[in-house]
C-alpha positions in Angstrom: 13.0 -4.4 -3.8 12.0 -4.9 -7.4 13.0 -3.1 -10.8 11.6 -1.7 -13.8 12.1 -4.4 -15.3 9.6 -6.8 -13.6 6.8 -4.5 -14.3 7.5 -4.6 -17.7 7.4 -8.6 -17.2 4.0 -8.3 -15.3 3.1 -6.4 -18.7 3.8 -8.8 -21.0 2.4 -11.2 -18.6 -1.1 -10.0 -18.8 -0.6 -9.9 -22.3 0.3 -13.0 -22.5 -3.0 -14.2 -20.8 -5.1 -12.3 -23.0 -3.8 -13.9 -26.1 -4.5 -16.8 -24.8 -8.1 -16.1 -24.1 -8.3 -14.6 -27.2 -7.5 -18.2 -28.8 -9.4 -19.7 -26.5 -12.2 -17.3 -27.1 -11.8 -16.0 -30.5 -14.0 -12.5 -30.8 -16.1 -12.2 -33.7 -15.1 -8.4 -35.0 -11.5 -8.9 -36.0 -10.9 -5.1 -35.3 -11.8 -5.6 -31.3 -8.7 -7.6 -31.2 -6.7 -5.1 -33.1 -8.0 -2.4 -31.1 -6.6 -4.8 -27.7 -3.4 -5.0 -29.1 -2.8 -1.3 -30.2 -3.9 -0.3 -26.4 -1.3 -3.0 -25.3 1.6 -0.9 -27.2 0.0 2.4 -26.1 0.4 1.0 -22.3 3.9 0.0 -23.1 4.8 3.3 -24.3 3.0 5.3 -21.5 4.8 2.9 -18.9 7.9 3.6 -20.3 7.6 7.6 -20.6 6.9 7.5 -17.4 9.7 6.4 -16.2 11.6 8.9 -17.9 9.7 12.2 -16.3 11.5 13.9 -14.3 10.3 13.4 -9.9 8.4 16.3 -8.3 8.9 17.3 -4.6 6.1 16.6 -2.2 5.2 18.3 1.3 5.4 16.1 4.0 3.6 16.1 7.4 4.5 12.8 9.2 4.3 12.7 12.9 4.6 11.0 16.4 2.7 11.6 18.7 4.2 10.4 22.1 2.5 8.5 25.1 2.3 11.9 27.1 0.1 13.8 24.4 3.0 15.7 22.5 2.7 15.8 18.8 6.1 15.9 16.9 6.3 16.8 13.1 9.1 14.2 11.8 10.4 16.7 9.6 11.3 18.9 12.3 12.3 15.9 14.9 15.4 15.4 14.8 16.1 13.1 18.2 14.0 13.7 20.7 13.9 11.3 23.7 11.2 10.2 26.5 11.7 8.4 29.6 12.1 5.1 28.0 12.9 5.2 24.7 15.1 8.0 22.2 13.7 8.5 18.7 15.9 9.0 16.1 14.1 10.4 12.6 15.3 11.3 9.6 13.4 11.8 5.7 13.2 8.4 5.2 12.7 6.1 8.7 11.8 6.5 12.5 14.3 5.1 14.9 13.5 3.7 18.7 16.3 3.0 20.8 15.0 1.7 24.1 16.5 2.9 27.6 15.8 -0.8 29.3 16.1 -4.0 27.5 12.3 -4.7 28.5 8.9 -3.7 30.4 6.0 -2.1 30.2 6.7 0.4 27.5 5.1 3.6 26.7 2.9 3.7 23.6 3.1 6.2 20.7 1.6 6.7 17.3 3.4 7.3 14.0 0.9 8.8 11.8 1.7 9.2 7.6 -0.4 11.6 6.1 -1.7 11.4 2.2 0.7 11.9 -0.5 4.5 9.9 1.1 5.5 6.8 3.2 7.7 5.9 5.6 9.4 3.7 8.0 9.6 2.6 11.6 12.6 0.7 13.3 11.2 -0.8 15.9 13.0 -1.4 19.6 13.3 -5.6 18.7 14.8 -4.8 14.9 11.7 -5.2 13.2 11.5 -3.0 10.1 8.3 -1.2 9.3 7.4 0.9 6.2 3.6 2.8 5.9 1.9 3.1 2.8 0.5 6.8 2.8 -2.6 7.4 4.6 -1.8 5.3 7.3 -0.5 4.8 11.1 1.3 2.6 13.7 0.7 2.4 17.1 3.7 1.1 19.2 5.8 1.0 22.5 8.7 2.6 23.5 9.8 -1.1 25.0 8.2 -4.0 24.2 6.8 -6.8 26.8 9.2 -9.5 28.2 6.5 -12.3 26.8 5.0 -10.3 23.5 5.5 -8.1 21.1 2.5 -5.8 20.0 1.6 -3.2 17.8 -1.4 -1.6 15.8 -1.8 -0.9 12.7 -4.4 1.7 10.4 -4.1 1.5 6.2 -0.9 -0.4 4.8 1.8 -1.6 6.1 4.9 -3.8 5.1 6.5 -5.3 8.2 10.0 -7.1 8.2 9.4 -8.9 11.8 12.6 -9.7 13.6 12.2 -13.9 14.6 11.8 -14.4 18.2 9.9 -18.0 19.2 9.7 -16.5 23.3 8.0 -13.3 22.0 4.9 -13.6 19.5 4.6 -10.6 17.4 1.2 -9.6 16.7 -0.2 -6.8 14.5 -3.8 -6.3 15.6 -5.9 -4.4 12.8 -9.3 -3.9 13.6 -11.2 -7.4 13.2 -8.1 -9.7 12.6 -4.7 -10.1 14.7 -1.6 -11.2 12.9 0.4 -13.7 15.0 3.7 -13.7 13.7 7.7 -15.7 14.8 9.7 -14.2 12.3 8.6 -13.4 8.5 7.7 -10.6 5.9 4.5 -9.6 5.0 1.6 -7.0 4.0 -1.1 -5.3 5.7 -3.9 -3.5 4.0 -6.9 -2.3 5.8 -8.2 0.8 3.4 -11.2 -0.6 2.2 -13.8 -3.5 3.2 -11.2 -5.8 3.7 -8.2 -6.4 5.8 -6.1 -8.4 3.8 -2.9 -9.9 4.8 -0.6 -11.3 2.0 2.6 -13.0 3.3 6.2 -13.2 1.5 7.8 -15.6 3.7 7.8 -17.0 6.6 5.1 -18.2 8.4 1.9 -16.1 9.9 -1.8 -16.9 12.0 -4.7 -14.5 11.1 -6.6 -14.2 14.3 -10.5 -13.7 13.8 -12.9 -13.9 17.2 -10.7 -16.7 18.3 -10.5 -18.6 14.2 -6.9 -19.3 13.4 -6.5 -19.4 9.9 -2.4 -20.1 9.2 -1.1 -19.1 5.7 2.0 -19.7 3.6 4.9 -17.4 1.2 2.7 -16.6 -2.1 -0.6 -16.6 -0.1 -3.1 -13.6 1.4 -6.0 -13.9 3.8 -8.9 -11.4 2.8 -11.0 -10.8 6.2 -14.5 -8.9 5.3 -14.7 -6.3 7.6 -18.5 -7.4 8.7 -18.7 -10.7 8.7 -15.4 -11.6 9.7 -15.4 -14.5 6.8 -11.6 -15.3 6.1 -10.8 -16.5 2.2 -7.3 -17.7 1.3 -6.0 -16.8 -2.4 -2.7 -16.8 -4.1 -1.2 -13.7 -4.8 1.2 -11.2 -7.4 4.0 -10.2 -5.1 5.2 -7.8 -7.8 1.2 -6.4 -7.9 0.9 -6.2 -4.1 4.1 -4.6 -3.3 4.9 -2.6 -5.9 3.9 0.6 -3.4 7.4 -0.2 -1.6 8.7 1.1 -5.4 6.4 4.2 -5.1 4.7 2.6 -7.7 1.0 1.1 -7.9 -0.2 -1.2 -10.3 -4.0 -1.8 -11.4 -5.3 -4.8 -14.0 -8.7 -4.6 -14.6 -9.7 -2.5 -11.6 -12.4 -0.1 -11.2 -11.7 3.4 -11.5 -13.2 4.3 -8.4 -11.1 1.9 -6.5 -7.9 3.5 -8.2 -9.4 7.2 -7.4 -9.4 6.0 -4.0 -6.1 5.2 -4.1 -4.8 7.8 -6.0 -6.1 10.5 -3.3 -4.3 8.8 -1.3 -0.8 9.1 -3.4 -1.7 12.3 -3.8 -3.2 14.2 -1.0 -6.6 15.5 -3.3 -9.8 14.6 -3.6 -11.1 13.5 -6.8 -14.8 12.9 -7.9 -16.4 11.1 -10.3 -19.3 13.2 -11.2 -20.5 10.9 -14.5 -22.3 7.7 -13.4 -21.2 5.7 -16.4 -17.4 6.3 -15.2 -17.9 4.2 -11.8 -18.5 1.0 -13.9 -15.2 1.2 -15.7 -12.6 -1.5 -15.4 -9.2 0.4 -15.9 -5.2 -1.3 -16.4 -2.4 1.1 -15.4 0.5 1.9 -13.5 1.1 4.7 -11.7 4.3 6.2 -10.6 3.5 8.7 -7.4 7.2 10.1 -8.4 5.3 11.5 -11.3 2.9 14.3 -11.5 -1.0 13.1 -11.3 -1.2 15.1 -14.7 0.4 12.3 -16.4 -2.5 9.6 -15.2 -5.3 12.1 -16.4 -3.6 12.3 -20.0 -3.5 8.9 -20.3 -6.7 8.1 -19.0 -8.1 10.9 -21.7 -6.4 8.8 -24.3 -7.6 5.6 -23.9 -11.1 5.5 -22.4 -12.0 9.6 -23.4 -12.3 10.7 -19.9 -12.1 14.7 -19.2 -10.4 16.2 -16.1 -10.8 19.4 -14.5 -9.7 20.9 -10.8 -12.3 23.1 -9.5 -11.7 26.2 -7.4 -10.8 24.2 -4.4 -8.1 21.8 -6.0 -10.2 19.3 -6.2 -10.4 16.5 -9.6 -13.7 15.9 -11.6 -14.0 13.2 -14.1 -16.4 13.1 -16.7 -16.7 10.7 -19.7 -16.1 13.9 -23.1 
C-alpha cells in the first residue's frame, strides 16, 4: 500500500515541525538544538540501514477454529471444507467459499498468534487483514439482511458495498456500522479506536451514533464509553499493513507492548526511570529485534539483556 519513500517523507515531516517550534520556541543552550538535529541524521541513517538488512524467517501458528470445535493450524490447512462453506488457505490469506448464496451460517474464529499477520476473504468479498495478536470471528454464510463479524486486536477491513446488508464489526464496547468503505480497527489497549480511509462508517456506543469521515478516527475509552473524534496520519496508522510500525514521541512501554507483539517475547522494563521515556522510531518486524535494541542503546543509553527464559530486560546503563 505505501513505500519507503513516504516514511522517509513522514521523517522529514516531523522534522519539519520541530524546526518550526524551534523558531517559534527558540531554546536557550544552542547545543540542545544541535544535539536534535544530529539525532535527526542518526534516525535517518538507522531508518535507512534498516531497510537494507537482510528479512529473517518467523514461525507461524495461525488457526481456525471451526463452528463444530475443530482447531485447524493454517499452515497445515490446505482446503478443508464444512457443511456450508470450503476454506481455502494458503501463507498469506484465508479463503471462504460459501455452499448457499445465504442463511444462517456457521461461525468460526481465525486466530493470529504474536509475531505475523494475515488475511481473511470473506464469503461477500470483503477483504480482511489481522495485525498480530489478534482474531476474527465470522460465518461460513452471511445473513440475508446483515453482515456480522467480531473482531479482537487490529484489523484492516476492505468492506465489499452492499446498501440491503449493513456490515457491522462489533469490538467489545463499540459496533462499526459500515455500506462499503476501508478502515482500521484497533482494540489492544484502553481504547478501541476506529480510523477510517474512505468511505463512510457509524461507531455504535450503547445506542450513541457517532458518524465519521476519510482522514478521521473515533477513540472509544473502554470504561466510560466517551467517544472523541481526531484527525489522523494514514501513513502512521497503517504502516503495520507494510510490516512496519512507526512511533513519534511515544512511550517506551507502549512500543514494548507492541513490540511483543511483533515479536512473540516478553520484554520488561525493570528500571523505573525507563517507563517515563518518550521514544521516535520505526520498526521493521522484517528485521531482527536486535536491530531496535542497538539503536535504542545509541540514542537514549538503554542496556538489553535476555534472561534464561528468552525474555528482554531494559535498563537505563
Amino acid at each position: 500500500m505505501f513505500h519507503e519513500g513516504h516514511y522517509i517523507h513522514l521523517l522529514f515531516r516531523v522534522f519539519d515541525r520541530f524546526i518550526r517550534l524551534l523558531h517559534k520556541h527558540p531554546p536557550t543552550n544552542r547545543a540542545i538544538t544541535v544535539a536534535c538535529l544530529a539525532l535527526f541524521s542518526i534516525g535517518l541513517a538507522v531508518f535507512q540501514r534498516q531497510m537494507q538488512r537482510p528479512a529473517l524467517a518467523e514461525a507461524e501458528m495461525i488457526t481456525l477454529q471451526t463452528y463444530d470445535g475443530h482447531t485447524l493450524p493454517i499452515v497445515q490447512l490446505g482446503i478443508a471444507s464444512t457443511h456450508d462453506a470450503t476454506f481455502t488457505a494458503d501463507s498469506t490469506r484465508l479463503t471462504i467459499t460459501p455452499k448457499q448464496s445465504s442463511g444462517q451460517g456457521e461461525w468460526n474464529t481465525l486466530t493470529v498468534p504474536r509475531g505475523c499477520t494475515y488475511s481473511a476473504a470473506l464469503t461477500d468479498g470483503s477483504l480482511v487483514r489481522l495485525n498480530a495478536g489478534s482474531s476474527l470471528r465470522f460465518p461460513s454464510v452471511f445473513a440475508a439482511d446483515k453482515r456480522e463479524v467480531y473482531v479482537e486486536g487490529e484489523a484492516y477491513f476492505e468492506a465489499q458495498g452492499n446498501a440491503n446488508r449493513l456490515f457491522t464489526i462489533h469490538s467489545g464496547q463499540a459496533d462499526i456500522i459500515v455500506l462499503g468503505t476501508a478502515f482500521n480497527v484497533n482494540t489492544y489497549d484502553r481504547h478501541i479506536r476506529v480510523s477510517l480511509v474512505k468511505g463512510e462508517v457509524m461507531v455504535n456506543v450503547e445506542g450513541k451514533m457517532t458518524p465519521l469521515k476519510p482522514g478521521l478516527a473515533a477513540a472509544i475509552d473502554k470504561q466510560s464509553g466517551q467517544v472523541s473524534v481526531t484527525p489522523f496520519e494514514e501513513n502512521i496508522v497503517l504502516a503495520w499493513l507494510d510490516g512496519l510500525q512507526i512511533y513519534v514521541a511515544t512511550p517506551l512501554r507502549d512500543i514494548c507492548n507492541a513490540l511483543e507483539r511483533m515479536y512473540n517475547i516478553r520484554i520488561h522494563i525493570d528500571d523505573p526511570k525507563l517507563l517515563d521515556v518518550h521514544y521516535s522510531v520505526i520498526v521493521n518486524r522484517q528485521r531482527p529485534i536486535q536491530n531496535f535494541l542497538d539503536d535504542l542503546k545509541a540514542t537514549r543509553k538503554v542496556n538489553s539483556v535476555f534472561d534464561s527464559k528468552g525474555e528482554l530486560h531494559l535498563n537505563f546503563q
